[in-house]
C-alpha positions as CSV (number, residue, x, y, z in Angstrom):
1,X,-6.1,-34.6,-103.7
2,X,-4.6,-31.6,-103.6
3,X,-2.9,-30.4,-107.4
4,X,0.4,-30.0,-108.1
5,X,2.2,-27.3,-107.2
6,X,0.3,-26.7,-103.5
7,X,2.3,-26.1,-100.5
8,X,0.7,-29.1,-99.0
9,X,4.0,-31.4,-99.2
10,X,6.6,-29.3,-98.1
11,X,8.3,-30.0,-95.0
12,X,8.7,-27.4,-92.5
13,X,12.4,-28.4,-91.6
14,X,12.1,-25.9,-88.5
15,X,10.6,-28.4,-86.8
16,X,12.6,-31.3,-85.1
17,X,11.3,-34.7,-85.2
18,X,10.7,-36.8,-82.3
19,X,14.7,-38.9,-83.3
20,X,16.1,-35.4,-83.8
21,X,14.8,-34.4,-80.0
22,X,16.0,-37.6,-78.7
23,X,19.8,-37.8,-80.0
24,X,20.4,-34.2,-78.7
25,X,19.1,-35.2,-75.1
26,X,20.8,-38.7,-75.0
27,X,24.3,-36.5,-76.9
28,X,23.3,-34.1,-74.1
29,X,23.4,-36.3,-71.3
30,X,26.6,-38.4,-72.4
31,X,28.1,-35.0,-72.6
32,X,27.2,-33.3,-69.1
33,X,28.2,-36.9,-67.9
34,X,24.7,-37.6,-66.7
35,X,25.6,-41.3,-68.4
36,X,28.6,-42.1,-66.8
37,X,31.7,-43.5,-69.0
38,X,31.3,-47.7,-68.8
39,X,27.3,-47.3,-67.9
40,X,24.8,-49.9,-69.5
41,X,21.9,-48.2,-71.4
42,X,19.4,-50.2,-71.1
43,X,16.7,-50.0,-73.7
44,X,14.0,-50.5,-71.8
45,X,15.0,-47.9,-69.0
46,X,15.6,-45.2,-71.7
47,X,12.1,-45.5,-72.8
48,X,11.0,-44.9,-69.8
49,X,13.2,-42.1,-68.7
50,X,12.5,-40.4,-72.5
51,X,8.9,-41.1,-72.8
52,X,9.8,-42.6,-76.6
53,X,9.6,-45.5,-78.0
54,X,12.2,-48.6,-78.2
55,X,12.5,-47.9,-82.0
56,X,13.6,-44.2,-81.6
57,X,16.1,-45.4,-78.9
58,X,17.6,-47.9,-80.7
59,X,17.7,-45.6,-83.6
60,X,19.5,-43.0,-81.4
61,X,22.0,-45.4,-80.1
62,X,23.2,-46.7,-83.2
63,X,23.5,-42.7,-84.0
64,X,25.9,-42.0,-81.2
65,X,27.6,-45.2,-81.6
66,X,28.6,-43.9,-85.4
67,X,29.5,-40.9,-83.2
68,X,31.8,-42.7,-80.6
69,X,30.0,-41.7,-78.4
70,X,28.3,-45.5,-77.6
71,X,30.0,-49.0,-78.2
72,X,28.5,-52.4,-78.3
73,X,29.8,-55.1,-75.3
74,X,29.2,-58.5,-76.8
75,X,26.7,-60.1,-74.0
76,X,25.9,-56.7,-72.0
77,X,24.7,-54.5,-74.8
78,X,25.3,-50.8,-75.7
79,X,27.0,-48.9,-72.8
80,X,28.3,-45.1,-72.6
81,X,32.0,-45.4,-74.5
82,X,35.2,-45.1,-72.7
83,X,37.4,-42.0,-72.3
84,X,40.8,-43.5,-73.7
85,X,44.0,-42.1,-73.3
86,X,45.4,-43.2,-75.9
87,X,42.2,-42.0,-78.2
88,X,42.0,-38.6,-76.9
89,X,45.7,-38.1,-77.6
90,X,45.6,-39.3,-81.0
91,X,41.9,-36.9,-81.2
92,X,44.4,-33.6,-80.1
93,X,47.0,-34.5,-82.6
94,X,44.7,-34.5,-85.5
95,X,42.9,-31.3,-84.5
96,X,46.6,-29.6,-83.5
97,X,47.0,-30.5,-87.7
98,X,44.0,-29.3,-89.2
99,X,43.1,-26.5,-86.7
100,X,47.1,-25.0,-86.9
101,X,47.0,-25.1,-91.0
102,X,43.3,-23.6,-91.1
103,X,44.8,-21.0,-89.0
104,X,47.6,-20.5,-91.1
105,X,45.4,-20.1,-94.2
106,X,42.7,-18.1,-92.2
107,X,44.8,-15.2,-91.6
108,X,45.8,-15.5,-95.3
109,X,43.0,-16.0,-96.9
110,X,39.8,-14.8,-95.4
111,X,38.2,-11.6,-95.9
112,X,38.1,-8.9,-93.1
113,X,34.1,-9.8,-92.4
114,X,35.3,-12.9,-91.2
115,X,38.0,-12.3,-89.2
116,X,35.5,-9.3,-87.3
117,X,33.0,-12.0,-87.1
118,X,35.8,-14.6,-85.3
119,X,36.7,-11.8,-82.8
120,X,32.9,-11.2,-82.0
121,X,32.2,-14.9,-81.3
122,X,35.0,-15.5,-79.5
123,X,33.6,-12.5,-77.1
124,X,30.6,-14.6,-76.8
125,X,33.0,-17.9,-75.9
126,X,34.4,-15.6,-73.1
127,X,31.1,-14.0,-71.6
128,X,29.6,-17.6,-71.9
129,X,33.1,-18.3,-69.8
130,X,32.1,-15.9,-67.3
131,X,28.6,-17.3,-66.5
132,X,29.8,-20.4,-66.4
133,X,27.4,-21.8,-69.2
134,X,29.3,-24.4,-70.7
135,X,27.0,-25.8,-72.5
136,X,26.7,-21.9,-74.7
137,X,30.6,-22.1,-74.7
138,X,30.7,-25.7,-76.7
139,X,28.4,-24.2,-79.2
140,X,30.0,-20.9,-79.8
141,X,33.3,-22.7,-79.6
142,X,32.1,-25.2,-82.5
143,X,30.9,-21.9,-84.3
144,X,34.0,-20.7,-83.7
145,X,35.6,-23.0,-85.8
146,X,33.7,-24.2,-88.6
147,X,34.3,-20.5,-89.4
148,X,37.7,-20.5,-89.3
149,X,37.7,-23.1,-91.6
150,X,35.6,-21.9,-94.0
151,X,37.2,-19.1,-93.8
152,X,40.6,-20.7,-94.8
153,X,38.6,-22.6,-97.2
154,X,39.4,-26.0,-95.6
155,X,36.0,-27.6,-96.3
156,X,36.9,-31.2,-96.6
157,X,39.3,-30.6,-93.2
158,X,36.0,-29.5,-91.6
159,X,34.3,-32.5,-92.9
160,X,37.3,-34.7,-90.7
161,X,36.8,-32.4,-87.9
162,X,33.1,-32.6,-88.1
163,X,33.2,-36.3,-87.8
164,X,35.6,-36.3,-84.7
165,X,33.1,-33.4,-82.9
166,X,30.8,-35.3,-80.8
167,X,33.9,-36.8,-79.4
168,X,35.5,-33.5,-79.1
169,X,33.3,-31.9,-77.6
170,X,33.2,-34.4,-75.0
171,X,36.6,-33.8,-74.4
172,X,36.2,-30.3,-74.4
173,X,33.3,-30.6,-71.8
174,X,35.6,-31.9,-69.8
175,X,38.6,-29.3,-69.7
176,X,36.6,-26.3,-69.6
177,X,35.2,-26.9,-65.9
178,X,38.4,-27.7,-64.5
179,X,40.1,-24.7,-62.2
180,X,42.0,-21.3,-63.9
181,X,40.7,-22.8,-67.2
182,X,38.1,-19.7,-68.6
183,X,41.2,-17.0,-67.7
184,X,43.7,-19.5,-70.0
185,X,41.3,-20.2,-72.7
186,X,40.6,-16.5,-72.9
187,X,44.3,-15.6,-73.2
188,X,44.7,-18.4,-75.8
189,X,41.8,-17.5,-78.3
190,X,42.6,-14.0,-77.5
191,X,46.5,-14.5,-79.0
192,X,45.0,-16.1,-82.3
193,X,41.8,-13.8,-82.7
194,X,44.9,-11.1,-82.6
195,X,47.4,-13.1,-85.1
196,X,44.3,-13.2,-87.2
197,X,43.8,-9.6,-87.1
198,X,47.2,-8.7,-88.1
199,X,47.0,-11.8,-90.8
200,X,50.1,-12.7,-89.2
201,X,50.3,-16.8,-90.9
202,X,52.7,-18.1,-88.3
203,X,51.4,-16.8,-85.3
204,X,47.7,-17.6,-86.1
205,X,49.4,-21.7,-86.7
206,X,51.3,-21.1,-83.3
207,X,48.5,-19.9,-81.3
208,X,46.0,-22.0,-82.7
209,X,48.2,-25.5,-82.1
210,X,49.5,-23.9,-78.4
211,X,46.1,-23.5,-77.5
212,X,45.2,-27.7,-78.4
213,X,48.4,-28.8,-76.6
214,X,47.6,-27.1,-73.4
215,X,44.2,-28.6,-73.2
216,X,45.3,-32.3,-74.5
217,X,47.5,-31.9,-71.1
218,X,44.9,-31.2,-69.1
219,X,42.7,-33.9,-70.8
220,X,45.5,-36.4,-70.1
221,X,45.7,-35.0,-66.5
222,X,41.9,-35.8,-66.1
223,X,42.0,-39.4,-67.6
224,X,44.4,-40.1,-65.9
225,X,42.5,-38.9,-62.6
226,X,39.1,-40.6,-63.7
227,X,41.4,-44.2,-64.7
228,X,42.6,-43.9,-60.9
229,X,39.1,-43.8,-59.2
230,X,36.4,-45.9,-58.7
231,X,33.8,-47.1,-60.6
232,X,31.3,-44.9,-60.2
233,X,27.9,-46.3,-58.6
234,X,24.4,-46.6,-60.4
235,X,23.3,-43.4,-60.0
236,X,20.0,-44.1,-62.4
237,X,17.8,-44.5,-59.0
238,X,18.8,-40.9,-58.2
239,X,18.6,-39.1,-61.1
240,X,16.3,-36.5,-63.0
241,X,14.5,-38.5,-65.9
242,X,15.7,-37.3,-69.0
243,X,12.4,-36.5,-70.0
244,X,12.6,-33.9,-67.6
245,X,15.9,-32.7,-67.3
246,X,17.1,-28.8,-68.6
C-alpha cells in the first residue's frame, strides 16, 4: 500500500467521467433540438444511441430534469420538456432584473481589467456570430456574463442565474439562428460594452435590459410559431446516433 502522502490518490479533475461526457451530449442534443420538445426518451434507446449504460442514463436524466430541461409524464416516462410561453416570459423578466442591476453595478464597480476583458469577449460573441457557430456563441455569451456579474460583485444573483442557464440557453439557442439576429445582437452588446467603458450606470442598466426585451419578443414570436405547427414526426429512425454525432 502505498504511504501517506503519495500522489497515488489524487484525482486528476481534467478528466471527465463517463456521466460528465454523457449530460453534455444528452444537454447538447436537447439544445441543438436534435430531441425534439414533447419527445419520449426512452432508456433503453439512449443506451444504445450513447453506448452507456442504463444507470448513467438514468443518472443523466434525473440531471437535466433538475435542469428543466426533462419532465416526468405519469405513464409515458421522461420526455424532452416543453417550451412554455408563459415560462420563458417569466425566464426574461428575471434575467431583465438581475442582468440590468449587474450592469448597473458593473460600470460602477468593476476594475478597468474587467471591463477590457468584457469588450474582448464580446469580440469573440461577434466573430463566433459571423461563422455562424452557435454553439461557441452560447459559451462566450455565458462567459460573458458570469463576468459581468462578478464584476458587479453579484455572486448570489449569478447563483439564480446559473440555475435558470440550461433553460436559458435553450432559449437563447433558439433566437440567435433566427434572420437579422447576429447584426442586432452585435449593436446591442456593442451599446452596453460602450456604457460600460464610459462607466456610465444608467446606460449599462438600459442597454443591458433593452437587449433581453428584444430577444424575449423574438422568443415569444417563435413559441408562438412552434405552438401553431405540427407535432413533429419521430425522427429517431433518421438520425445520427449520439454516440457519433459532432
Amino acid at each position: 500500500m502505498s504511504p501517506k502522502g503519495s500522489s497515488s490518490l489524487k484525482i486528476d479533475r481534467s478528466v471527465k467521467t463517463l456521466r460528465e461526457l454523457t449530460l453534455e451530449k444528452m444537454r447538447d442534443a436537447i439544445l441543438s433540438a436534435y430531441f425534439k420538445p414533447g419527445e419520449r426518451l426512452v432508456e433503453r434507446s439512449l443506451c444504445e444511441e450513447l453506448g452507456v449504460s442504463r444507470s448513467i442514463v438514468r443518472e443523466v436524466l434525473r440531471h437535466l430534469e433538475t435542469e428543466g430541461l426533462v419532465e416526468s409524464i405519469p405513464h409515458q416516462g421522461p420526455v424532452v420538456a416543453t417550451l412554455d410561453a408563459d415560462k420563458a416570459a417569466q425566464i426574461y423578466e428575471i434575467r431583465a432584473l438581475l442582468e440590468g442591476h449587474a450592469a448597473r453595478l458593473c460600470a460602477e464597480r468593476a476594475d478597468n481589467e474587467t471591463i477590457e476583458r468584457l469588450a474582448a469577449i464580446n469580440e469573440e460573441i461577434q466573430a463566433a456570430f459571423a461563422k455562424n457557430d452557435f454553439y461557441e456563441v452560447l459559451a462566450r455569451t455565458s462567459a460573458f456574463y458570469e463576468l459581468m456579474f462578478e464584476g458587479s460583485g453579484q455572486i448570489m444573483a449569478w447563483e439564480i442565474v446559473q440555475s435558470l442557464n440550461a433553460r436559458i440557453n435553450r432559449l437563447r439557442a433558439m433566437t440567435i439562428s433566427s434572420a437579422g439576429r447576429a447584426t442586432e445582437a452585435a449593436a446591442e452588446m456593442r451599446l452596453l460594452v460602450e456604457a460600460l467603458q464610459r462607466r456610465d450606470a444608467q446606460a449599462a442598466h438600459d442597454a443591458s435590459v433593452a437587449h433581453v426585451r428584444r430577444v424575449a419578443d423574438i422568443a415569444a414570436r417563435k413559441l408562438a410559431e412552434m405552438a401553431d405547427a405540427s407535432p413533429a414526426a419521430d425522427l429517431s429512425a433518421s438520425r445520427v446516433p449520439l454516440a457519433d454525432s459532432a
